[in-house]
C-alpha positions in Angstrom: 0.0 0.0 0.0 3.4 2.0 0.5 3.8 1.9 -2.7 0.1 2.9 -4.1 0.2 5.9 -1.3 3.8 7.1 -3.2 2.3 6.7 -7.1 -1.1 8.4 -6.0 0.9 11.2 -4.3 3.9 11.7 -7.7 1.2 11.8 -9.9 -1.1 14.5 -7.8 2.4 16.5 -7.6 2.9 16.7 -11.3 -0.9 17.5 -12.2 -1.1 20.2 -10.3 2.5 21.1 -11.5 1.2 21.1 -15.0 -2.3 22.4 -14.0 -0.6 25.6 -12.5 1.2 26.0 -15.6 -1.7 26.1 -18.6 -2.6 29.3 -19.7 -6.0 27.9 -21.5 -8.8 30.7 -20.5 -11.0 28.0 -19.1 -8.7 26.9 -17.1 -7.2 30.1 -15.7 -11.3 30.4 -15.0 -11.4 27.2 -13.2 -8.2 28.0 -10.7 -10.0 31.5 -9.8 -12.5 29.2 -8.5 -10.5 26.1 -7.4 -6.9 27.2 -6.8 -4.1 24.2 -8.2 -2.8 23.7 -4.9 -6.1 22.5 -3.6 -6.3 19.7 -6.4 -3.3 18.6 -4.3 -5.7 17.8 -1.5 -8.9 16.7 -3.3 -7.2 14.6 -5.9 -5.7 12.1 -3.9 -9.2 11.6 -2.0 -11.0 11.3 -4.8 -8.8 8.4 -6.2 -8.9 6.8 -2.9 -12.5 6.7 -2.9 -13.1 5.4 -6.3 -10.5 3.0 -5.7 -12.3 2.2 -2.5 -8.2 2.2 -0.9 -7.4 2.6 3.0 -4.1 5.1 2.9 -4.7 6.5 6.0 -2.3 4.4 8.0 0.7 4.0 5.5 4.5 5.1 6.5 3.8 7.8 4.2 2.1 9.9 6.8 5.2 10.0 9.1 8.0 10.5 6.8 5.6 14.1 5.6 5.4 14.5 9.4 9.0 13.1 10.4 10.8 14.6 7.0 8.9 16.5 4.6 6.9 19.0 6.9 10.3 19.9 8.4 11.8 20.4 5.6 9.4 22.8 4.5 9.3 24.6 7.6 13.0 25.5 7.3 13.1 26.4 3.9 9.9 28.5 4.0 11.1 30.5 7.3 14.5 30.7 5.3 12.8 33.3 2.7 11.4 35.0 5.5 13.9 38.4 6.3 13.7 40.5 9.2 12.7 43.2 7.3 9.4 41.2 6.2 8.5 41.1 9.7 9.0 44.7 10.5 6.8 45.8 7.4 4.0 43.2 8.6 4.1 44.5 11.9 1.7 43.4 15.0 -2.0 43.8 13.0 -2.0 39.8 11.8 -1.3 38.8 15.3 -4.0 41.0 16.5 -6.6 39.2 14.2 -5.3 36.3 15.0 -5.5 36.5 17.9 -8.9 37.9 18.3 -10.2 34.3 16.1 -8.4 32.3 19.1 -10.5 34.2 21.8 -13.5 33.9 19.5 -13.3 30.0 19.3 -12.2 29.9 23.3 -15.1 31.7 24.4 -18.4 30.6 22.3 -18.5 27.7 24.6 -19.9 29.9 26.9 -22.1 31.5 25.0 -23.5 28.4 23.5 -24.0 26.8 26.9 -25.9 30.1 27.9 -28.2 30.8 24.6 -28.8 26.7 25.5 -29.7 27.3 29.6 -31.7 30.3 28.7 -33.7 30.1 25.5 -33.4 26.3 24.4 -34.4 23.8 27.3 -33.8 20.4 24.4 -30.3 21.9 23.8 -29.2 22.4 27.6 -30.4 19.0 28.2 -27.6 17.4 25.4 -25.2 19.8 26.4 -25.3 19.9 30.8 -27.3 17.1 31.5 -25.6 14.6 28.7 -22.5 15.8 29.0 -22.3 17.3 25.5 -20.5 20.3 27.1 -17.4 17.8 27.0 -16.9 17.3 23.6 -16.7 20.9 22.8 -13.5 21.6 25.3 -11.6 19.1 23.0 -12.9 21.0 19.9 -11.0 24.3 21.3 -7.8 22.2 21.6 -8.0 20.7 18.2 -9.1 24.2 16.0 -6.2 26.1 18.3 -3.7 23.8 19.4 -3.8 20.5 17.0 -4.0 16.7 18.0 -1.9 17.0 21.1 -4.2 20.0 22.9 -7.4 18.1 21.6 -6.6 15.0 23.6 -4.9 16.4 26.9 -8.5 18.6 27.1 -10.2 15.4 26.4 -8.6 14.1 29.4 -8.8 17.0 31.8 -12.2 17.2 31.5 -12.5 13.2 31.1 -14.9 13.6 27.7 -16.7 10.5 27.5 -15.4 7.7 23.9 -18.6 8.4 22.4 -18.8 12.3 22.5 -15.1 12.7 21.9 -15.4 10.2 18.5 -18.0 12.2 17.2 -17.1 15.2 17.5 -13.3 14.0 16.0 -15.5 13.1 13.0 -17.4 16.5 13.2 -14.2 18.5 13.7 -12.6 16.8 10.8 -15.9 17.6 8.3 -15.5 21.4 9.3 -12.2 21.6 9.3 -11.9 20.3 5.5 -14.7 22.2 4.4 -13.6 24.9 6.3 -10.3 24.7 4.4 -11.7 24.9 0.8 -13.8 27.5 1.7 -11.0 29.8 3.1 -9.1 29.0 -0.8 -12.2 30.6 -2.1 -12.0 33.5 0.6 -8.0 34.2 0.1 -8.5 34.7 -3.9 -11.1 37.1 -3.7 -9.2 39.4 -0.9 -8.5 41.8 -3.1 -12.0 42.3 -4.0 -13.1 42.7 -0.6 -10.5 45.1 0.3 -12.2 47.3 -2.6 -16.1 46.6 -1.3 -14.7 46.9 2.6 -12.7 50.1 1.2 -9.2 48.4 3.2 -6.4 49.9 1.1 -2.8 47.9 2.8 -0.6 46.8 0.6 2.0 44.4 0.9 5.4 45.6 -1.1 7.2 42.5 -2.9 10.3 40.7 -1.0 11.3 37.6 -2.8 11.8 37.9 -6.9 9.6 34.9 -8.3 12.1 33.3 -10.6 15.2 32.4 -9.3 17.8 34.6 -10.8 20.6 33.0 -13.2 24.6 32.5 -12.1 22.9 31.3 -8.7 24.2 27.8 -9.1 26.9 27.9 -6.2 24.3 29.3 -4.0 21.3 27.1 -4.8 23.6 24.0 -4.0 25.8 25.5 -0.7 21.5 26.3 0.6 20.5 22.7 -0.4 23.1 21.2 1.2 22.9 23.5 4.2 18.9 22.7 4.4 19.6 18.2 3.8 22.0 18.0 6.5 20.1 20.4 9.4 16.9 18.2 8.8 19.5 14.8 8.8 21.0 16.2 12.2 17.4 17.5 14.1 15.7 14.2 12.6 17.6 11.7 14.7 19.0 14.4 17.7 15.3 15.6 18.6 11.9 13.5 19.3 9.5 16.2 20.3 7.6 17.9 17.2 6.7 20.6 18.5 10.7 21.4 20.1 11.5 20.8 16.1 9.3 22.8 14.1 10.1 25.5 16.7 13.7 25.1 16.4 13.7 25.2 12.6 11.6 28.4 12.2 14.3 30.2 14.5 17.1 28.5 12.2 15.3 29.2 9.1 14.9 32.3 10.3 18.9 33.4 11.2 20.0 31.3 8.0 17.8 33.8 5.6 19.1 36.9 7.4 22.8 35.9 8.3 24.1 33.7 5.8 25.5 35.6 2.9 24.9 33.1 0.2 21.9 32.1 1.3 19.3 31.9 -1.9 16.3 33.2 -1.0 14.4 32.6 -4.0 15.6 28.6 -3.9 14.3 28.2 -0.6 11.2 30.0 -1.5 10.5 27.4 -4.8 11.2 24.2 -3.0 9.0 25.4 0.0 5.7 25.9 -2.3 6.6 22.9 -4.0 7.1 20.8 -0.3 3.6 22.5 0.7 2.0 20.5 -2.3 3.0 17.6 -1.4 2.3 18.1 2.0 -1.2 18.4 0.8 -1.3 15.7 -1.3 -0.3 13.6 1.7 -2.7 14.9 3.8 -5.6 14.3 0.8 -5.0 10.8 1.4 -6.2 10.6 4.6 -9.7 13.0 3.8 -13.0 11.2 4.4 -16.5 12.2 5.3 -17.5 9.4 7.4 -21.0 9.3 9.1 -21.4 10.2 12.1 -23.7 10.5 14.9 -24.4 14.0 16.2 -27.5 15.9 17.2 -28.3 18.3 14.4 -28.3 21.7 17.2 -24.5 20.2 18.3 -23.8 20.2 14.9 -25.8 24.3 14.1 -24.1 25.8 17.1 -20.7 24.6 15.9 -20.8 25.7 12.4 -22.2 28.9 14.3 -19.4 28.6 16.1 -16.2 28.7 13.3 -18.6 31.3 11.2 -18.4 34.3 14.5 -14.8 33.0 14.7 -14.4 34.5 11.2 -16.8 37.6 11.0 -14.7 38.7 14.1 -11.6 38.6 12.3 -13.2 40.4 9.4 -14.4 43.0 11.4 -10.6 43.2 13.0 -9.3 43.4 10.0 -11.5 46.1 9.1 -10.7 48.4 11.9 -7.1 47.9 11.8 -7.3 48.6 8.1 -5.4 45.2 7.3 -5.2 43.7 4.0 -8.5 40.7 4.5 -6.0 38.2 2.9 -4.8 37.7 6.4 -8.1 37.0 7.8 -8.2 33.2 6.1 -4.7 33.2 7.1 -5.4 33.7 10.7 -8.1 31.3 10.4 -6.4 28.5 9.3 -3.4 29.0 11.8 -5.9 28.8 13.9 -8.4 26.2 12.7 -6.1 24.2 10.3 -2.5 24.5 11.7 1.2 24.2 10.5 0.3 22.2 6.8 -3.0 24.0 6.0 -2.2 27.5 7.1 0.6 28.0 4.2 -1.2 26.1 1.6 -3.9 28.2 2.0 -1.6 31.4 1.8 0.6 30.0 -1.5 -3.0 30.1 -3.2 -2.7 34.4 -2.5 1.4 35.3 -2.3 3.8 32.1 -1.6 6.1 34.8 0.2 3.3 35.2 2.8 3.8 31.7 4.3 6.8 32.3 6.4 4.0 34.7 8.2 1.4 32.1 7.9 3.7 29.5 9.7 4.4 31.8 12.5 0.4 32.2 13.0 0.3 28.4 13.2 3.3 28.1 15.5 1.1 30.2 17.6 -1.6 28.1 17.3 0.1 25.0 18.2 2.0 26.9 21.8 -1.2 28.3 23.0 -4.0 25.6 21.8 -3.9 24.0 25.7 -4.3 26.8 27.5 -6.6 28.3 25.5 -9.0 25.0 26.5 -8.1 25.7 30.2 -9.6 29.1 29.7 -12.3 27.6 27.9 -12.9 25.4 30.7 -12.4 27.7 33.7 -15.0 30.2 32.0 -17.4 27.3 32.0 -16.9 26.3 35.4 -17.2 30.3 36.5 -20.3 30.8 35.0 -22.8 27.2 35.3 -20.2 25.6 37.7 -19.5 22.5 35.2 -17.2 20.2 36.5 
């Protein structure tokens, strides 16, 4: 099946390789409606499923998460410069932000509408112990995997609760994802209707300039043998990705040969096939979930973005960092950049820092979650 998982995963590479390259009209039509790099996650599903193939547990998945992801990590934070940062400045963190205290604190708010105006939904949620499942939900759309389950077992969410909302989070999450493609291509027309005039000046040049040879190979070496040497010297994922940001980081600002533009090519092309990865692992199983759990959080992820929009309003920032935000938030490390190569590849060292973020803060976000909870209806 190793083998299957790799062919599926080459050929979705070069598609959307060749895909992102054709100028037909009707094409260039279809990709302002379904960016290329998204094919990269719905292609390998859709052969799965017609195939009727299981890929979700091959070796694949942990040489992306072991190797690839890594990889990508360093050489995208290696086009990032200092002087990116500065320009940026402190407004995307603000938005961000404000999404993370958004998806924290509608708990809260849905347990109240639910204990005030809706005696059916108070019953699932307090009585049933429905409140549960949504502490994990806060871990996973902030923090990833490892929040989700150290919430589920501080507040000791019950297997069946905690299964479906997995499956529910994992609906969302990859409809939430396409959706937030659609959002990032038409930023610039929202900045117009919104009347948000920033502007982001260009850092990297988009073709790799010539005579670069002795550069491209003294980076590419550089990159192999720093993911060779944290691969077997550190375990933790989190400790690594962290690590490689900060060395990404002083590589593309200290490093005189350093090529910029390289680093900045093979990252996009590492995000692919992150995503095509990831595509062979996207399902829509059924489930079993009251239909109001289900309302209130889709409610739930839509405030998380309308506040971000509004942010972004008053702070006059360019609305292609709202779906940013949102999927550092709500998608994490893979998903956030992906989304942001669809709008400006040299935006993902920025997107990556959201997600970062994301990851640090996604546990104590659910404690917050949980202590309002307890404050307010005295859940235990």
């Amino acid at each position: 099946m190793l083998t299957v998982a790799i062919a599926i995963t080459t050929f979705t590479v070069i598609f959307v390789h060749i895909l992102d390259r054709l100028k037909a009209g009707w094409i260039r039509t279809l990709l302002d409606w379904f960016p290329s790099i998204l094919f990269a996650y719905v292609v390998p599903a859709s052969i799965c499923y017609l195939l009727n193939l299981d890929l979700s547990g091959v070796q694949l998945h942990q040489w992306s998460r072991d190797l690839i992801m890594p990889l990508a990590i360093l050489t995208v934070m290696g086009a990032l410069s200092f002087s990116q940062l500065k320009v940026i400045g402190i407004r995307p963190i603000i938005v961000f932000v404000g999404g993370s205290l958004v998806i924290a604190s509608a708990p809260l708010l849905i347990l109240a509408y639910a204990k005030f105006f809706n005696a059916d939904l108070s019953g699932l949620l307090i009585d049933e112990s429905y409140w549960k499942g949504l502490i994990p939900l806060v871990g996973a759309w902030i923090g990833g995997s490892t929040s989700q389950l150290v919430l589920k077992e501080i507040v000791a969410c019950p297997e069946n609760i905690f299964v479906a909302i997995l499956i529910l989070d994992n609906i969302l999450v990859n409809i939430w994802t396409i959706l937030m493609f659609q959002t990032i291509k038409r930023s610039d027309q929202w900045n117009r209707v919104l009347r948000i005039n920033d502007q982001i000046p260009d850092f990297v040049p988009d073709e790799i300039p010539k005579g670069e040879k002795k550069s491209i190979w003294y980076t590419a070496i550089a990159c192999i043998l720093i993911i060779i040497l944290t691969h077997f010297l550190i375990q933790s994922f989190l400790f690594k990705i962290l690590l490689l940001s900060g060395i990404g980081l002083l590589l593309g600002n200290l490093v005189k040969n350093w090529s910029h533009a390289f680093v900045l090519k093979v990252g996009g092309y590492l995000i692919i096939l992150i995503m095509a990865i990831l595509g062979l692992r996207l399902t829509f199983d059924a489930f079993s979930l009251p239909p109001s759990i289900i309302l209130a959080c889709i409610l739930w992820i839509l405030a998380h973005f309308l506040v971000m929009l509004a942010l972004a309003k008053v702070l006059n920032l360019h609305l292609a960092w709202v779906p940013i935000a949102s999927m550092a938030n709500v998608g994490g490390i893979s998903t956030a950049p992906a989304v942001t190569a669809a709008f400006n590849e040299e935006w993902m060292p920025h997107a990556i820092i959201l997600a970062i973020l994301s990851m640090v803060t996604g546990t104590s976000w659910g404690l917050f979650t949980i202590y309002l909870l307890r404050l307010s209806f005295g859940v235990v």
